[in-house]
N, C-alpha and C positions, 0 to 999 in steps of 0.2 A: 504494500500500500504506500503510494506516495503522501511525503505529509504535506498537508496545507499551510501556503507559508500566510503569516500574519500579516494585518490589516497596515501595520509599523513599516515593513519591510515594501509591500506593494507601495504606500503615501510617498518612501523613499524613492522609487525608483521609478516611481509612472513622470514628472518630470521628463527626466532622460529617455522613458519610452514615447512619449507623446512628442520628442521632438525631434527623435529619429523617425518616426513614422511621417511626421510633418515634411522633413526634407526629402523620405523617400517618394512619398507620394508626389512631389513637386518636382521630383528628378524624371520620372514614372512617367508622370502628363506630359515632363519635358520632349520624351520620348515618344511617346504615345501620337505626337503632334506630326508626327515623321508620314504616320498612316491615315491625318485627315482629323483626328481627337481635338476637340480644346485645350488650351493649354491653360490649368488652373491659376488662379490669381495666389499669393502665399497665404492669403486672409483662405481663401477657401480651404490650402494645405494642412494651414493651423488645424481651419476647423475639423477638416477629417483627420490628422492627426493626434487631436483631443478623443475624437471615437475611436478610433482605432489603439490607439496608446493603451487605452485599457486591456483589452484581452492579451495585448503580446507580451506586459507588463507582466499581468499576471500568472502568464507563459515562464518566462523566463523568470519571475520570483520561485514557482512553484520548482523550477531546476536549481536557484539556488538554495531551496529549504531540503530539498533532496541529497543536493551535497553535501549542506549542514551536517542533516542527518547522519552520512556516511561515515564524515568525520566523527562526528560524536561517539558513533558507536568503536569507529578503531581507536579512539582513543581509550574507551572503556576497557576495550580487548587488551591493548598495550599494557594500562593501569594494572588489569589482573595478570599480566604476564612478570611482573615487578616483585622479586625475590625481596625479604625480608630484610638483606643484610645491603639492600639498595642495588643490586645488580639484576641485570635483567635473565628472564628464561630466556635459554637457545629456540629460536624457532624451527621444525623440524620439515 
């Protein structure tokens, strides 16, 4: 089961996702102009960059709560692998 990352971590990072989606979206129509498309104003970009920022946001939080996870857990593994006299078990 993948964890859900918190409410904390997405607030952090939907900035940064919502303004990478802004640029890509406006690089996109840039392109998109090649085949006949309009080509978006940035104000429009913003805007789908605000909608879209969300789910890839939350995309990519929920990959970093997953690596969290991973960590946390080899770190527990390691922790009990930690001989009394402060030396580590040999891994086999």
């Amino acid at each position: 089961m993948t964890p859900r990352p918190g409410w904390r971590l997405v607030a952090a990072l939907y900035p940064f996702g919502a303004g990478a989606a802004a640029v890509n979206l406006f690089f996109a129509s840039l392109i998109a102009s090649w085949v006949g498309w309009p080509v978006l104003s940035p104000y429009q970009a913003v805007g789908g960059g605000l909608l879209l920022g969300l789910p890839a946001t939350w995309a990519f939080a929920r990959h970093l709560a997953k690596l969290m996870h991973r960590a946390d857990a080899r770190a527990r593994n390691e922790a009990d692998d930690i001989r009394p006299d402060g030396g580590s078990v040999p891994v086999q």
